[in-house]
C-alpha positions in Angstrom: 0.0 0.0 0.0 1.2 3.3 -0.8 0.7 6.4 1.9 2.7 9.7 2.0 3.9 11.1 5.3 6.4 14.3 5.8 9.6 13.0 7.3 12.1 15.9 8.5 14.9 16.6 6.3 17.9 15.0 8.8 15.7 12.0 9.4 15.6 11.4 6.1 19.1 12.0 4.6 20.3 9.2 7.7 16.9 6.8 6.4 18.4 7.1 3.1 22.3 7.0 3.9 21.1 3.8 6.0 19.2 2.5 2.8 22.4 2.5 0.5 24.7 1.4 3.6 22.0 -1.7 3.7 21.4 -2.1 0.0 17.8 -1.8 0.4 15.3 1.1 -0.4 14.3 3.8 1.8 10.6 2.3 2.2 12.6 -1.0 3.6 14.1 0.7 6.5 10.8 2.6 7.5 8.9 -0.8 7.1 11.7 -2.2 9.2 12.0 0.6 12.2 8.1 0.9 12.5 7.7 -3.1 12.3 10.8 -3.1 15.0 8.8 -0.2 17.1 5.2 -1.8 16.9 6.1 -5.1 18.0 8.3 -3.8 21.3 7.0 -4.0 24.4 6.5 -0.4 26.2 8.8 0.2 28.7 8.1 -0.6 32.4 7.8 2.6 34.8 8.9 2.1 38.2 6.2 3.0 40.8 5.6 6.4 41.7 6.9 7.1 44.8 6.3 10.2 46.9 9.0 11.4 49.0 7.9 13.5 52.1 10.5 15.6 54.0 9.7 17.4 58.0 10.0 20.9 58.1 8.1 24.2 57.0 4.5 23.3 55.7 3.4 26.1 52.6 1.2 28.3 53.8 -2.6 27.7 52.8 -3.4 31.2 51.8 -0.9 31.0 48.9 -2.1 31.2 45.3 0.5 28.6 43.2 -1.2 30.0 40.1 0.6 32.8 40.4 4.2 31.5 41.0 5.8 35.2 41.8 4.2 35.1 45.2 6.5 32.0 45.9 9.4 33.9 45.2 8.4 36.7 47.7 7.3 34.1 50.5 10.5 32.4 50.2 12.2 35.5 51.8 
């Protein structure tokens, strides 16, 4: 089947200096890499852990949407 997709420039001089390194054509190595990516297994995230320390609690009052007020609390 033939599709079209935009590949950036770089990616594609290395797809096709890989190509002629190979002896194969360019639509080989993207078959290849995307065959290679689909059929990996996704990587396994270690658990989240949260890390808690003792010491000065933030003050409730403070508005973290505005992220200046942090920097005049912290003084």
């Amino acid at each position: 089947m033939k599709t079209t997709i935009d590949i950036p420039e770089p990616v594609l001089w290395r797809t096709k200096r890989l190509a002629a390194e190979r002896g194969i054509t360019v639509s080989d190595v993207v078959v290849d890499a995307l065959r290679d990516h689909l059929s990996s297994k996704p990587e396994s995230h270690k658990p989240f852990r949260l890390h808690t320390v003792r010491g000065r609690v933030a003050k409730l009052d403070l508005d973290l949407d505005r992220t200046s007020e942090l920097l005049v609390q912290d003084y």
